[in-house]
C-alpha positions as CSV (number, residue, x, y, z in Angstrom):
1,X,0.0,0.0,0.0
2,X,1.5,3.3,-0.9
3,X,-0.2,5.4,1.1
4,X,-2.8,6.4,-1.6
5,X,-5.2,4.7,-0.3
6,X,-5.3,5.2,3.4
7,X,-9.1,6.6,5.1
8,X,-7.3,8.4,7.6
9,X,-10.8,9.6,9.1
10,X,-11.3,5.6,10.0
11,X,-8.3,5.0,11.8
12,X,-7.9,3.8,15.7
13,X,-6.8,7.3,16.9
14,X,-9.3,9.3,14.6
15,X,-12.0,7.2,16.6
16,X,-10.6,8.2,19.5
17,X,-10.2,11.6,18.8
18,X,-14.2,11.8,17.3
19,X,-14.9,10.1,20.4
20,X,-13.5,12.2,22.8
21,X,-14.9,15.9,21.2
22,X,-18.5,13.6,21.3
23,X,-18.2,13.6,24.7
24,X,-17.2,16.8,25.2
25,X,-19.9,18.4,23.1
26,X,-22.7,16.1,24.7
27,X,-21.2,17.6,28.0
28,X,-22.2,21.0,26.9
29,X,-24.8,20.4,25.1
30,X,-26.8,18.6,27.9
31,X,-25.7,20.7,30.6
32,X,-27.9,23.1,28.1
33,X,-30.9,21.2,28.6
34,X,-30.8,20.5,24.7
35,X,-31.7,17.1,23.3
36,X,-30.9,14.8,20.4
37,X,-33.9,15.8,18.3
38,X,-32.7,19.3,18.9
39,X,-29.5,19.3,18.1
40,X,-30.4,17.4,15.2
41,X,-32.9,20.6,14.1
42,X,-29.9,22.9,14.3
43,X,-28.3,24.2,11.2
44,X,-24.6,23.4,10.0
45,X,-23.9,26.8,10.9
46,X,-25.4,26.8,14.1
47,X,-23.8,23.6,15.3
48,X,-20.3,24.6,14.4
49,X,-21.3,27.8,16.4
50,X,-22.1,25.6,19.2
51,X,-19.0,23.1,19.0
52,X,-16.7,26.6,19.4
53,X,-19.1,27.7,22.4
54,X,-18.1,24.5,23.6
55,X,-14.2,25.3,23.1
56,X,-13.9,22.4,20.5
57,X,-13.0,23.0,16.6
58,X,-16.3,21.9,14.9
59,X,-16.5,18.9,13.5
60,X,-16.0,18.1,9.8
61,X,-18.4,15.5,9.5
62,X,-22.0,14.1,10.6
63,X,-20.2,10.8,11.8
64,X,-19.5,12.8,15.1
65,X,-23.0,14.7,15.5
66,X,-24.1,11.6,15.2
67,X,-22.0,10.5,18.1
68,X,-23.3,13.2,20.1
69,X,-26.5,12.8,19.6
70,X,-26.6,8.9,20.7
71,X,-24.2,10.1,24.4
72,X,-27.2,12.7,24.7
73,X,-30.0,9.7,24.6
74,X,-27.6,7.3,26.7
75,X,-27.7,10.7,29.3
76,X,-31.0,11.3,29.0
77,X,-32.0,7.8,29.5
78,X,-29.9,7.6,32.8
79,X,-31.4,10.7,33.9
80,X,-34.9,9.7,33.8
81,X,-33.7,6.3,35.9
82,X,-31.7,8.6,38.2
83,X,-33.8,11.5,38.6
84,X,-32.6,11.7,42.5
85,X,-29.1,11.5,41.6
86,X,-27.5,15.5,41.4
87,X,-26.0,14.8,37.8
88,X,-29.4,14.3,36.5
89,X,-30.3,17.4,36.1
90,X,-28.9,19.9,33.5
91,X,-27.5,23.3,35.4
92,X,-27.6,25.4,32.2
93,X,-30.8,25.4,31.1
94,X,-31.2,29.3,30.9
95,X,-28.9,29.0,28.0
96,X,-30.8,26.7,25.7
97,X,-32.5,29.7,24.3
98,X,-29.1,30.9,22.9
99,X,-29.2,27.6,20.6
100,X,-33.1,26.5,20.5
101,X,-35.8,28.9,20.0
102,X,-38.7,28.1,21.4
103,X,-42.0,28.0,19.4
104,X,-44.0,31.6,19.1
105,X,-47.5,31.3,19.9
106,X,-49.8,32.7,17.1
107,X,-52.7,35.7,18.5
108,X,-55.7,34.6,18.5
């Protein structure tokens, strides 16, 4: 193999790399009170917005969004076993308007 036709973006450490800013955006992402389906609503441009918010460079592909969103169901889904437990709460819920607008309500 000369080199030519190495997937760099599949290797063991690129894995690991992907892995570890997954876990560091689902950190800030969940302390934000935002879930899967949200984050998944959010535009390219708003997400790499977000992954700089959350002092990571953003990522280049969906593989790791992907990622994210699957750590924020495994959290959720602990939560709402642990709801007594302190780290089942998010502490930064205030800021989830910065990232998901909530819907306006038409006059009637």
């Amino acid at each position: 193999m000369d080199g030519s036709d190495a997937d760099f973006a599949h290797t063991d450490r690129a894995g690991n790399m992907r892995r570890e800013k997954a876990i560091t955006l689902a950190r800030y992402v969940w302390e934000r009170g935002i879930d899967a389906v949200e984050l998944q609503t959010l535009s390219d441009e708003q997400r790499r917005k977000l992954a700089r918010a959350a002092g990571v460079n953003p990522p280049s592909t969906s593989e790791t969004w992907n990622e994210v969103a699957g750590l924020l169901d495994r959290k959720d889904a602990w939560a709402a076993a642990n709801p007594d437990h302190p780290s089942a709460t998010p502490q930064l819920v205030d800021e989830k308007i910065m990232w998901i607008k909530p819907p306006i309500t038409p006059w009637t």
